[in-house]
C-alpha positions in Angstrom: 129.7 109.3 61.7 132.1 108.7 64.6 135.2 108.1 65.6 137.0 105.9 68.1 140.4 106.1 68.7 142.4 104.0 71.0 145.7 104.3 72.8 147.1 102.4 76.0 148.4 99.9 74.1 152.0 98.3 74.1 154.5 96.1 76.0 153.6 94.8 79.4 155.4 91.8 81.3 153.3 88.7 82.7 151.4 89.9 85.9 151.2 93.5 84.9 148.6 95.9 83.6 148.0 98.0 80.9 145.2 100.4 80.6 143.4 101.2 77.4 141.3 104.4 76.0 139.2 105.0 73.7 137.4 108.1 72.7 134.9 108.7 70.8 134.0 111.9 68.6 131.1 113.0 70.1 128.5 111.7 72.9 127.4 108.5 72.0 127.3 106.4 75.1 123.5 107.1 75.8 122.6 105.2 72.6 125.5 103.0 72.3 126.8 99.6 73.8 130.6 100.2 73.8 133.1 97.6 73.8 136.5 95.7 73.2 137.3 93.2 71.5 140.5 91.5 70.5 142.4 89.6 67.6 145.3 88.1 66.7 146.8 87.1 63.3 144.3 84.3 61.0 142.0 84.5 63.8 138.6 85.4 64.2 137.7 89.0 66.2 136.9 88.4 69.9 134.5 90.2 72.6 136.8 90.9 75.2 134.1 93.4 77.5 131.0 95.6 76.7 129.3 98.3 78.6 125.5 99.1 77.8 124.2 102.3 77.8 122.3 101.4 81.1 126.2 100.8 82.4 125.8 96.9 82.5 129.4 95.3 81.6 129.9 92.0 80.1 133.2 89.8 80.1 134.5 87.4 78.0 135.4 84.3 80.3 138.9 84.3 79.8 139.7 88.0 81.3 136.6 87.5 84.2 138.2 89.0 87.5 141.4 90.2 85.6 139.5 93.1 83.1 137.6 95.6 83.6 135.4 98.2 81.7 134.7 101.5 82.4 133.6 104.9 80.9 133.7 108.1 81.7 130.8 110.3 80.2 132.3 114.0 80.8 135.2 112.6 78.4 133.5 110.7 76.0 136.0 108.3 76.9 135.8 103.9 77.3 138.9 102.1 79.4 139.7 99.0 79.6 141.7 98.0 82.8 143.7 94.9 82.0 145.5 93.5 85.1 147.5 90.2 85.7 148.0 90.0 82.1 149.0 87.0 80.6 150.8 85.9 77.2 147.4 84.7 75.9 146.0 88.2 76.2 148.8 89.3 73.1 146.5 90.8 70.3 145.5 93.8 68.8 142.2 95.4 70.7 139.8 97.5 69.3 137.0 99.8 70.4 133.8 99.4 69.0 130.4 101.1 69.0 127.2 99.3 68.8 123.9 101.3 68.7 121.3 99.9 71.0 118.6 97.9 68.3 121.5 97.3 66.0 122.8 93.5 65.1 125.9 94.5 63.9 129.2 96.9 65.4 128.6 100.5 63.9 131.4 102.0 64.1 135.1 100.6 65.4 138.3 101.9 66.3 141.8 101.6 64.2 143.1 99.0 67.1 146.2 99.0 69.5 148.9 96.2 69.8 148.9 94.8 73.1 152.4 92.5 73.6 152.6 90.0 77.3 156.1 88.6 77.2 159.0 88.7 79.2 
């Protein structure tokens, strides 16, 4: 089993940035494609970014040039840089774990409220 659990989160004004963690339990980032995705009330979770085990990133097209993934293996540790952010971008985020072979998110994180208003 592992854990993810995210912080960054919060209340950031149109044009600004907020930077999310998440860490995960134990080294997993050698097997697993990590990622964030987003959702907000009656809607339907979203990929927001992923970073493959090789270190490959993929972005959703709405946060392409604004978002950016990143890990840091020494920590066990996945960020997501979100800059220039925009009202649309309100949602609650979560981490997720995907192991490489795997169809389906293995593990996910308990989600942090990201707010874009003046």
């Amino acid at each position: 089993q592992v854990q993810l659990v995210e912080s960054g989160g919060g209340l950031a004004q149109p044009g600004g940035s907020l930077r999310l963690s998440c860490a995960a339990s134990r080294s997993i980032f050698s097997l697993y494609t990590m990622g964030w995705y987003r959702q907000i009330p009656g809607k339907q979770r979203l990929l927001v970014a992923t970073v493959a085990a090789s270190g490959t990133t993929t972005y959703a097209d709405s946060v392409k040039g604004r978002f950016t993934i990143s890990r840091d293996n020494t920590k066990n540790t996945v960020f997501l840089q979100m800059n220039s952010l925009k009202p649309e971008d309100t949602a609650v985020y979560y981490c997720s774990a995907r192991r490489i072979g795997s169809l389906n998110i293995d593990f996910w994180g308990q989600g942090t409220q990201v707010t874009v208003s003046l």
